[in-house]
BAPATOR-622277 format. One record per residue (C-alpha): residue number from 1; residue in three letters; chain; x, y, z. Coordinates in pm, 1 decimal. Each point is the difference from the previous one (the first is absolute). Layout:
% BAPATOR-622277
<NUM, ala, A, <X, Y, Z>> ...
//
This chain:
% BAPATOR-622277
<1, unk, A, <-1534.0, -14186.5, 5348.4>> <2, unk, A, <-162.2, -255.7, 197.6>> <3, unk, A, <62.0, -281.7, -217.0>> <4, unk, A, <380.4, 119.5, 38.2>> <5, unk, A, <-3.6, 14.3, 329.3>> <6, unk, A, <-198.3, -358.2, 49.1>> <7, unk, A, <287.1, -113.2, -241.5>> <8, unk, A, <291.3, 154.9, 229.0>> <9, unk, A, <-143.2, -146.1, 255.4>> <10, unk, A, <14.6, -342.2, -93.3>> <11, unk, A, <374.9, 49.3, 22.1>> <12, unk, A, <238.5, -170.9, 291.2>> <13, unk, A, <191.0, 282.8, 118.7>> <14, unk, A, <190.9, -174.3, 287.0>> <15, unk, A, <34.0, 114.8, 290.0>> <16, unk, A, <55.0, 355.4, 156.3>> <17, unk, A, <404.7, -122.1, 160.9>> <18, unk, A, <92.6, -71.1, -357.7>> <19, unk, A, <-99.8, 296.8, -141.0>> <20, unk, A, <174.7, 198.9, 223.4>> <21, unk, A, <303.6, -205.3, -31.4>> <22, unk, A, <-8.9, 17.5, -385.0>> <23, unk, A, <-29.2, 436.4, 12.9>> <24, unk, A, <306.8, -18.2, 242.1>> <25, unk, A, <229.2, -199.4, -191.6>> <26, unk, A, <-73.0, 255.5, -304.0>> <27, unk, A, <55.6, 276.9, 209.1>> <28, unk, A, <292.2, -110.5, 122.6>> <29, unk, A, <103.7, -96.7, -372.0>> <30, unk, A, <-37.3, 378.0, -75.2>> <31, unk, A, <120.8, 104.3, 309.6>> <32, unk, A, <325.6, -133.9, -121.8>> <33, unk, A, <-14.5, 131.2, -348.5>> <34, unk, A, <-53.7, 295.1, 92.6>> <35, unk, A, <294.2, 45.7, 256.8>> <36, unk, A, <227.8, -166.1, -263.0>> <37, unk, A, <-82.7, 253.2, -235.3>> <38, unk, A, <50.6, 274.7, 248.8>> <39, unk, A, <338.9, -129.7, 114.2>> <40, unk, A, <44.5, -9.4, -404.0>> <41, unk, A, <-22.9, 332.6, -89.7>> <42, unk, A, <132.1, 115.5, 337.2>> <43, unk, A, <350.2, -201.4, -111.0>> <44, unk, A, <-21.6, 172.3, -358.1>> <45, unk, A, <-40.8, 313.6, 198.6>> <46, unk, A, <292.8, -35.4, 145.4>> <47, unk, A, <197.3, -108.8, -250.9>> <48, unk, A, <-122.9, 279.7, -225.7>> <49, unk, A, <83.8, 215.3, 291.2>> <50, unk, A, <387.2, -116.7, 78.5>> <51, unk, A, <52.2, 0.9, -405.0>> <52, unk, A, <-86.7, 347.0, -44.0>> <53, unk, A, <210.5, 72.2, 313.1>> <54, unk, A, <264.1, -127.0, -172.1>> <55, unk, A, <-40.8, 147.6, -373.6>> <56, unk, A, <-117.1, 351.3, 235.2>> <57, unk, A, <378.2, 22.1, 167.6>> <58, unk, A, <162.7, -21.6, -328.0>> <59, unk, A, <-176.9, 280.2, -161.5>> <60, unk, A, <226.5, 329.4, -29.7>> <61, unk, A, <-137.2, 344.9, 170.3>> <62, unk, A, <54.4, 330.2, -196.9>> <63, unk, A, <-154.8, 299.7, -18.2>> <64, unk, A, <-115.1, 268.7, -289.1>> <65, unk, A, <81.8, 351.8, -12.9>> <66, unk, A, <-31.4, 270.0, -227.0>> <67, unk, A, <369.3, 139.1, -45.6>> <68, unk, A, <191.8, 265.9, -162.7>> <69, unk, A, <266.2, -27.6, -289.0>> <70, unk, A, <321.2, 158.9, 127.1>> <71, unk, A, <103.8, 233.8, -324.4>> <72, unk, A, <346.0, -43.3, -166.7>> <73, unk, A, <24.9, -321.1, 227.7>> <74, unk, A, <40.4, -341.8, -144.6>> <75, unk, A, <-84.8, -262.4, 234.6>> <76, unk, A, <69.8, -416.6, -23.4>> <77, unk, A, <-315.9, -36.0, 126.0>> <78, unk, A, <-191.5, 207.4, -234.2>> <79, unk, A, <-182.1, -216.9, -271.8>> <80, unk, A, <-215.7, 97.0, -324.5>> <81, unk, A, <-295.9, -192.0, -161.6>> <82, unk, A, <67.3, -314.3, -160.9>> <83, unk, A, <-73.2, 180.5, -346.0>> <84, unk, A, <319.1, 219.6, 38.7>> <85, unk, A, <209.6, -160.7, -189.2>> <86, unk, A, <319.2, 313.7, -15.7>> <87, unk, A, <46.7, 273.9, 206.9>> <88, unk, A, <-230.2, 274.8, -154.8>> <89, unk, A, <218.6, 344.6, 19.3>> <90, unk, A, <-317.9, 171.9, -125.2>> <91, unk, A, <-169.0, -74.9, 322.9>> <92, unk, A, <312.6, 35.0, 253.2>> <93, unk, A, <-107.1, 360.9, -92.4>> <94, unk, A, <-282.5, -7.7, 193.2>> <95, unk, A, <143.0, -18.9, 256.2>> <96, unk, A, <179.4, 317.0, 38.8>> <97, unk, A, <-146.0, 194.4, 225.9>> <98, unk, A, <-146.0, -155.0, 372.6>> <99, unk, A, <-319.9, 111.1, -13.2>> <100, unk, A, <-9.3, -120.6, -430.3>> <101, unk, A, <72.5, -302.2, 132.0>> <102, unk, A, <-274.5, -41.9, 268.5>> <103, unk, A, <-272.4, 66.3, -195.8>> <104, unk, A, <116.3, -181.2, -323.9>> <105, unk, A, <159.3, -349.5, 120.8>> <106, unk, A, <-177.0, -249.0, 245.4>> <107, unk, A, <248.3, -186.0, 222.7>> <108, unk, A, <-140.7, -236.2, 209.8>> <109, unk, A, <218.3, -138.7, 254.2>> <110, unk, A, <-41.4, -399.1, 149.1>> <111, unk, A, <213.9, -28.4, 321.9>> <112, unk, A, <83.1, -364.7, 99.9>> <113, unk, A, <-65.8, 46.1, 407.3>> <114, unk, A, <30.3, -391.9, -2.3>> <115, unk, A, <289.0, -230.2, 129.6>> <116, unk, A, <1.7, -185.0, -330.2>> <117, unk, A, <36.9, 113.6, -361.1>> <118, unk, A, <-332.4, 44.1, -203.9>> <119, unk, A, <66.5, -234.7, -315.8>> <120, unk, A, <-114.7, 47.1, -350.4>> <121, unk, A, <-210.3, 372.1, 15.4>> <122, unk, A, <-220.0, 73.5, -267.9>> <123, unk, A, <-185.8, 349.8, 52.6>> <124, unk, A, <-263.1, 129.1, -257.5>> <125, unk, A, <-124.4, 325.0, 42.7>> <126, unk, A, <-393.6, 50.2, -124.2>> <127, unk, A, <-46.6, 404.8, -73.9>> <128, unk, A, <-322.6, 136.6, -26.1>> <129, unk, A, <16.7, 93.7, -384.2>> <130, unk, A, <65.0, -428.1, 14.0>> <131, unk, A, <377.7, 54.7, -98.7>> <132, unk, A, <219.9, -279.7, 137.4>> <133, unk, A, <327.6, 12.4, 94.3>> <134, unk, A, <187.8, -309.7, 108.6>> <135, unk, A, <299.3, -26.9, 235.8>> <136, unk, A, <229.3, -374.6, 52.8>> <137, unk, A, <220.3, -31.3, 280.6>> <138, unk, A, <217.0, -335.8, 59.4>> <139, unk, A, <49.1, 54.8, 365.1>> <140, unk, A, <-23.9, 285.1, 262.3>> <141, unk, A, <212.8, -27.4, 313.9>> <142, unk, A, <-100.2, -56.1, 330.8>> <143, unk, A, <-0.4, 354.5, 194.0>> <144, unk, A, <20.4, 215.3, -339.4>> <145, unk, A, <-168.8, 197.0, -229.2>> <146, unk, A, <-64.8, 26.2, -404.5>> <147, unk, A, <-154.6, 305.2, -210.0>> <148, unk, A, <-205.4, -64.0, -240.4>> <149, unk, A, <-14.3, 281.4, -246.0>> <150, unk, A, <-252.1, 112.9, -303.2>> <151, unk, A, <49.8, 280.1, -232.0>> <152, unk, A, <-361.2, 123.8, -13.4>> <153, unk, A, <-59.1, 52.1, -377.3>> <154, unk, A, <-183.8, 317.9, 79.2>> <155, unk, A, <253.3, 196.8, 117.2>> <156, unk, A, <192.8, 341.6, -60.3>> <157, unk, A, <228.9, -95.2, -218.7>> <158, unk, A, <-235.3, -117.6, -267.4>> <159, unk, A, <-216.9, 332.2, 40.3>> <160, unk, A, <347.4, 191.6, -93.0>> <161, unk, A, <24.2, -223.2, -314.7>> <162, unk, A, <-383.0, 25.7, -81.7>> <163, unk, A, <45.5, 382.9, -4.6>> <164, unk, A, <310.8, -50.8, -237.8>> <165, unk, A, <-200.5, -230.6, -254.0>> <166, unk, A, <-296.9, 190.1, 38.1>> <167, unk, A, <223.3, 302.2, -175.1>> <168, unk, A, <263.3, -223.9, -176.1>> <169, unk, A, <-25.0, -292.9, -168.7>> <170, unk, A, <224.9, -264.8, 114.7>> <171, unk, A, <141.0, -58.6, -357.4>> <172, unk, A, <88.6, 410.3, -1.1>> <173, unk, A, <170.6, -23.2, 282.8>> <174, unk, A, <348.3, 55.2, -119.9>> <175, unk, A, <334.2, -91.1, 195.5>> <176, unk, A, <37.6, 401.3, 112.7>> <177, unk, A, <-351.7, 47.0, 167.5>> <178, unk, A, <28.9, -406.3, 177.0>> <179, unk, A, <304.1, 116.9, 131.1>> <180, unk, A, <-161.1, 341.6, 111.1>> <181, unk, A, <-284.1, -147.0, 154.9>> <182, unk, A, <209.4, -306.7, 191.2>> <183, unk, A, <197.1, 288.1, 154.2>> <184, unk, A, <-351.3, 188.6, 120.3>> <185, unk, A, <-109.6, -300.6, 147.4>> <186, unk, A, <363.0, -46.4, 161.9>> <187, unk, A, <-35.9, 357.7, 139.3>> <188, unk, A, <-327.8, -34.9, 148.3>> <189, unk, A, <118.3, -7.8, 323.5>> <190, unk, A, <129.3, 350.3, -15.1>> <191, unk, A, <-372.6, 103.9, -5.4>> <192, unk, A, <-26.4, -112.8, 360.7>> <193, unk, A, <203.6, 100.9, 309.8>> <194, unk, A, <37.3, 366.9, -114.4>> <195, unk, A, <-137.6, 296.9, 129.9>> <196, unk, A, <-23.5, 105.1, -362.5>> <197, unk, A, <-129.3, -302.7, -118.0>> <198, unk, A, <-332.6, 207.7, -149.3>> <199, unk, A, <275.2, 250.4, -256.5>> <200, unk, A, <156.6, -307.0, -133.4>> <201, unk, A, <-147.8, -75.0, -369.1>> <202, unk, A, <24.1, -267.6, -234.8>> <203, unk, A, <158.4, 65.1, -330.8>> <204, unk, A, <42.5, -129.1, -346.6>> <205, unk, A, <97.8, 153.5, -299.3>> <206, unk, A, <-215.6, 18.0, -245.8>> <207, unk, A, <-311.5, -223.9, 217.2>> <208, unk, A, <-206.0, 308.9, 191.3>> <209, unk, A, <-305.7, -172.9, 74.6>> <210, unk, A, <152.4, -347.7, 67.3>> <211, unk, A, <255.9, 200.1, 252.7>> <212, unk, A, <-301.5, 198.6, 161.7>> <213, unk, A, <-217.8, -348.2, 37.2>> <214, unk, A, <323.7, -215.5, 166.3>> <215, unk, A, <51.0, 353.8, 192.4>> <216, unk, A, <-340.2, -29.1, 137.0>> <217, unk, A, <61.2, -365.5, 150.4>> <218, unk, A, <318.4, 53.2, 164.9>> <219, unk, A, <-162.5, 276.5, 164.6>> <220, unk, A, <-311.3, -152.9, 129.7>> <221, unk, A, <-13.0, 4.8, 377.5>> <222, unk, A, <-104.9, -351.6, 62.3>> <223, unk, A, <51.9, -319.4, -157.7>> <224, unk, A, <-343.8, -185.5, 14.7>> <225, unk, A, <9.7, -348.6, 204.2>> <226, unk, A, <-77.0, -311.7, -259.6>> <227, unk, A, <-245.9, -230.9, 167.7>> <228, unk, A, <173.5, -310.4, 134.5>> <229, unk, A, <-299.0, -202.6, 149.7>> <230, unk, A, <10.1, -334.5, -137.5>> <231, unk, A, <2.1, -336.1, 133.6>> <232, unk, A, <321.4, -201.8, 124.4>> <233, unk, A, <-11.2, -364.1, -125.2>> <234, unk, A, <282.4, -173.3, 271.3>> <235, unk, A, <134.5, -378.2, -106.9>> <236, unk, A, <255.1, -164.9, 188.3>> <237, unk, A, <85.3, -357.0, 107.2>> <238, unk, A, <81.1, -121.3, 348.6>> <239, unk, A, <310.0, -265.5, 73.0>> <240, unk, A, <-260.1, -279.1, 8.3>> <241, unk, A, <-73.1, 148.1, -382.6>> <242, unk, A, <-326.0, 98.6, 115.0>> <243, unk, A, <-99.2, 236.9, -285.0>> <244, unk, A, <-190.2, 335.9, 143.7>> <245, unk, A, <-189.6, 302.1, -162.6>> <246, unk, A, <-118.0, 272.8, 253.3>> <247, unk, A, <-178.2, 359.6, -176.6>> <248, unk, A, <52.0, 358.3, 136.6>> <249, unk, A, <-164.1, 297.0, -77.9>> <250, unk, A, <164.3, 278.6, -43.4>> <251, unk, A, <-170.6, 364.9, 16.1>> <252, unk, A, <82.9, 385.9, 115.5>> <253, unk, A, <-17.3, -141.7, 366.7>> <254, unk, A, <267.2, -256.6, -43.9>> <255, unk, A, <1.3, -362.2, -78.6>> <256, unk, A, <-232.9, -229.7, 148.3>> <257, unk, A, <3.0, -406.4, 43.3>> <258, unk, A, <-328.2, -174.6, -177.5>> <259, unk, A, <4.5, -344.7, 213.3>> <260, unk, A, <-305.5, -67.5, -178.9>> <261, unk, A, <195.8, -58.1, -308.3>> <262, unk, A, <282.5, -253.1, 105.2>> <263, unk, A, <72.6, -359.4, -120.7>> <264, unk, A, <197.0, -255.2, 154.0>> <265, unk, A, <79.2, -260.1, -192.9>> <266, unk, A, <24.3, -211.9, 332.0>> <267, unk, A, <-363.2, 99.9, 85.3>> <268, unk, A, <-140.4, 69.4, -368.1>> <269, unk, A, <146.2, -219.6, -229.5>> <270, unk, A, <115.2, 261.9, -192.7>> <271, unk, A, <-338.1, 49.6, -193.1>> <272, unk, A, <-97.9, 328.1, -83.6>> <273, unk, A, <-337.4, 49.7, 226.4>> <274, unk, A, <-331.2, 145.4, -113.1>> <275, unk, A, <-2.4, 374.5, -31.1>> <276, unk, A, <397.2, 8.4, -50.8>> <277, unk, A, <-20.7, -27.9, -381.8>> <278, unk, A, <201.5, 307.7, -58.8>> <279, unk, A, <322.0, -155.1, 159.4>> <280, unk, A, <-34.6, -350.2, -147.6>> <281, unk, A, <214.5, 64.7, -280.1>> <282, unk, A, <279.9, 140.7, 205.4>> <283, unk, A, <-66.0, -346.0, 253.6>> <284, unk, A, <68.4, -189.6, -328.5>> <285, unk, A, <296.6, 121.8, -89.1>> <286, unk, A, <198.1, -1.2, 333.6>> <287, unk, A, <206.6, -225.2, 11.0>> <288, unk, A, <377.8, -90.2, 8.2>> <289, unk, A, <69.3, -95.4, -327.9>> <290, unk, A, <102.5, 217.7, -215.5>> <291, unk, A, <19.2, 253.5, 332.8>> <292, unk, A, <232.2, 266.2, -171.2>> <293, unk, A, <126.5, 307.7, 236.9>> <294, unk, A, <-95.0, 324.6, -73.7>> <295, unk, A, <273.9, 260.4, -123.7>> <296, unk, A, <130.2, 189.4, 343.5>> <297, unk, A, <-9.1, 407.6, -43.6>> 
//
């Protein structure tokens, strides 16, 4: 240590005015960078701040509700999953009876409360048994309102023909008992809304225990509710063709906005984020090409 010292100090260090001259001019130096880069990022700021502004006025409001199918009413504003491909008369059955219809089709209605139309609206719906169902609308008006319906596939219907099959083979059903049982199902309604209702009995000829079994069902006091939680997957795009995916969940209490789960394309980039796997494929595959309307009810 000494001999470094004894060697420092053989060293001209000038004097103390130039020192303190030299430290000042590279403060000042980074004085200078340092405000530059402030006024920098305070300028992107801004900017950032004004272009949202401007990609935030153009995006559409609407709102979610859980809605009700009006029976024996058929609606222009009523559309079915993009896998319908016909009008199923099958499943119009369902449909019947009100309270048939509550329990056994999901209608989920998307009000535009906006002053502009929402453009190009793709809406997937994630149940909890992971059954998707997928729903394309070209347009939806400023100040108006679209249904978007699901036939459950658990529903009452189907438990009427699994009680047939489960007695009859479909391949023994001959043209005499189809006809038979399309008119029981017809006449289901006259086992509700009668003070008699319990007296009423299912018949057909020659079919006892398949009667007594279809009896039983038209008779049971309540039709159970089919579980309808599931997650909403929203796309849309804005005037400025700003693409946008927002995610409710929907549950016994009602339907319920995940903000944690939104992508802007202005902000995001339109990249899938981590921990949002599960709706990349459905971020992939939005897009206008190829954008095909779904069939209206």
């Amino acid at each position: 240590m000494n001999i470094i010292l004894n060697w420092i100090g053989t060293w001209d260090w000038g004097n103390v005015a130039d020192w303190v001259s030299g430290i000042g001019s590279i403060g000042a130096i980074l004085a200078v960078w340092w405000q530059s880069r402030q006024e920098k990022n305070l300028l992107k700021m801004q900017l950032e701040n004004e272009k949202e502004q401007a990609f935030q006025e153009k995006r559409q409001l609407f709102k979610l509700n859980v809605a009700k199918l009006r029976t024996g009413v058929i609606r222009s504003n009523d559309y079915l999953p993009i896998e319908e491909k016909s009008f199923d008369f099958g499943r119009y059955k369902i449909n019947k009876i009100d309270y048939l219809a509550d329990a056994q089709i999901d209608v989920v209605e998307i009000s535009n409360i906006s002053d502009r139309d929402i453009i190009a609206l793709h809406v997937v719906f994630i149940y909890e048994n992971d059954e998707i169902i997928k729903f394309n609308i070209d347009s939806v008006k400023s100040n108006s309102k679209i249904n978007l319906i699901n036939f459950l596939k658990n529903n009452f219907y189907n438990e009427f023909q699994d009680i047939v099959h489960s007695e009859i083979s479909e391949e023994n059903i001959d043209s005499d008992l189809s006809f038979s049982l399309e008119n029981i199902w017809k006449n289901q309604l006259e086992f509700f809304g009668y003070d008699n209702w319990p007296y009423k009995r299912v018949r057909i000829k020659g079919h006892d225990d398949l009667a007594e079994k279809i009896d039983k069902l038209f008779k049971r006091t309540s039709i159970p509710s089919i579980n309808k939680s599931k997650k909403i997957v929203v796309y849309y795009m804005t005037p400025m063709r700003e693409k946008i995916r927002l995610v409710f969940e929907q549950n016994d209490k009602g339907i319920f906005h995940q903000k944690n789960f939104n992508m802007l394309e202005h902000k995001d980039g339109w990249v899938t984020k981590k921990g949002q796997e599960k709706f990349e494929s459905f971020d992939i595959e939005y897009n206008l090409n190829n954008f095909q309307e779904s069939k209206k009810f």
